[in-house]
Every structure is written in C-alpha cells, then in structure tokens.
C-alpha positions in Angstrom: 158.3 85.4 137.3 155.5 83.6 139.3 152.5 84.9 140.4 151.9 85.2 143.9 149.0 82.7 145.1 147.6 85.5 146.8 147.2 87.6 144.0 145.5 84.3 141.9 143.3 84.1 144.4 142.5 87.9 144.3 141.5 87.6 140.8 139.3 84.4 141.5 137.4 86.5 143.9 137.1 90.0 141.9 136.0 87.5 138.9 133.5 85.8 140.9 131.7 88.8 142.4 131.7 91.1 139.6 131.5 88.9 135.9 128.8 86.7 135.4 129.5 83.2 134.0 128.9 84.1 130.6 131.3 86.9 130.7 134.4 85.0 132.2 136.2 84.1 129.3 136.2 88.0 128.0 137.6 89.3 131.7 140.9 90.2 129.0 138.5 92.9 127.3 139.2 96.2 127.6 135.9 97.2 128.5 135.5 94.3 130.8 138.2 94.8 133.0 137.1 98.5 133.4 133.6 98.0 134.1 134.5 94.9 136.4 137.2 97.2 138.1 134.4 99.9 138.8 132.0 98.0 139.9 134.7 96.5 142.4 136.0 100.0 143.1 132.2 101.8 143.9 131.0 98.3 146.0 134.4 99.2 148.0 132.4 102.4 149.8 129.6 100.2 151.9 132.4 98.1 153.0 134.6 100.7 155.0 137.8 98.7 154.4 139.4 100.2 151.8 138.7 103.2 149.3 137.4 103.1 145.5 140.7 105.0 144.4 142.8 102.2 146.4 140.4 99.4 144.8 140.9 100.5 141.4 144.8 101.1 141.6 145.0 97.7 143.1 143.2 95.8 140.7 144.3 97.5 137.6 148.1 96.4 139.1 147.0 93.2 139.7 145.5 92.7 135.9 148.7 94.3 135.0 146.9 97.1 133.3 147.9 101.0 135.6 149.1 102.1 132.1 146.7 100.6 129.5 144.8 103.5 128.3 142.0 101.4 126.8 141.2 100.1 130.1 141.8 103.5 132.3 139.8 105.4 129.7 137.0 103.4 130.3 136.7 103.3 134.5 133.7 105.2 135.9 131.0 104.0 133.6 127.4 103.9 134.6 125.9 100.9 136.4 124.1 99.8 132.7 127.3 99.7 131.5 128.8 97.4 133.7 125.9 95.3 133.6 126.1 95.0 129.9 129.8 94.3 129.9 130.1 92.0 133.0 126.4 91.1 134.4 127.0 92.3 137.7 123.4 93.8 138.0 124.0 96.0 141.0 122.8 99.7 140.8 126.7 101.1 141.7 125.3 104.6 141.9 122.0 103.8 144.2 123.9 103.8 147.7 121.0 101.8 148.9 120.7 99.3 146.6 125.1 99.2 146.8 124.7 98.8 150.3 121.6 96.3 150.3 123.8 94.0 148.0 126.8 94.5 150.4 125.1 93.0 153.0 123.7 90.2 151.6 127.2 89.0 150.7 129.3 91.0 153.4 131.3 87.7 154.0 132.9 87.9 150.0 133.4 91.6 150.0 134.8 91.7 153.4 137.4 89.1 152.0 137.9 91.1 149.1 138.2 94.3 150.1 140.8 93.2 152.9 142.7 91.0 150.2 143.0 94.4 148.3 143.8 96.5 151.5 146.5 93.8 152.4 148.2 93.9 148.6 148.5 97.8 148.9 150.2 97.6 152.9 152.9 94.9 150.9 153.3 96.9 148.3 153.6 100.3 150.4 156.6 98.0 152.2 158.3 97.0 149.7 158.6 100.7 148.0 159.8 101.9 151.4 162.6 99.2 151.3 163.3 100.5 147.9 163.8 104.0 148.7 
C-alpha cells in the first residue's frame, strides 16, 4: 500500500523539529522514536491546537509503532533524555522555556500540530464510515 504524501510529509516535519542532524539516520530506534514522539507530544501544549495524548497517538500510528512495546514503554522521559537521544535541547518540562521555543518557531509547530490535528479528524471519518 502507498503512503499518503501527507503523512511523508508529517514525518519530514516531526524529524526536522525534534532530531538533530546527527540523529536522523537512527529515527528507527526504539528509544528515538519515543523521545522524539515526547518531545513532539509535550511542545503540543503551548500551541493550543491539538493535545499531547492526540500528538503521541498520532505519531506513534504514523511510525507504525501504537503496539510496539519498546517504543510505548519508553514515552514520557525527561527532557535530558530526549536530548541525549534526539538533540532536541528544549526543557519539555520548563513551560517557559517550552513556550519561549514555541514562539520562536510558532510558524513550524503551528504546521505540525495542525498536520497532526487534520490526520486524527480523517481518521475519526473514516472509522465512522466503518461502523
């Protein structure tokens, strides 16, 4: 089955924001997926658009992963973590520094957080055509 572009692109943007250049090519680690998906999920909050628990079950659909223990063992880690995993250096659990980084780069979240808000409406569709 093909991917949907919008979903490719979805990943493009998570990856961008959250993993550091040097990290990229281990996004497919366990414990880079979760620290990259709670990062994603706690930088949700200063945006408004969507929620951390809607972040999180998005992305770990999108990376194919809502039943991989390794990876849903591992969400919630502290902000050192995440930094050591992906080299997304923002304090997650400082609220101020959270929201300080948010609006430096309001234009990417914004985009990603609706991209993510847009994937659970069509998916919230299609299981109410399945019903």
């Amino acid at each position: 089955m093909e991917r949907d572009p919008r979903d490719l692109e979805l990943q493009r943007t998570v990856e961008s924001l959250f993993i550091a250049e040097a990290k990229k090519q281990d996004v497919a680690q366990p414990h880079v997926l979760a620290a990259m998906i709670t990062a994603a999920s706690a930088m949700s909050i200063p945006s408004g658009i969507t929620t951390p628990e809607l972040t999180t079950e998005e992305l770990l659909d999108l990376y194919g992963k809502k039943e991989d223990g390794k990876v849903t063992s591992l969400l919630g880690m502290s902000s050192s973590y995440i930094k050591l995993n992906t080299g997304y250096s923002v304090e997650v659990e400082d609220m101020g520094s959270a929201y300080a980084n948010y609006s430096a780069q309001k234009e990417e979240y914004d985009r990603l957080y609706t991209s993510i808000s847009e994937r659970a409406k069509s998916h919230e569709k299609e299981e109410g055509k399945a019903l």
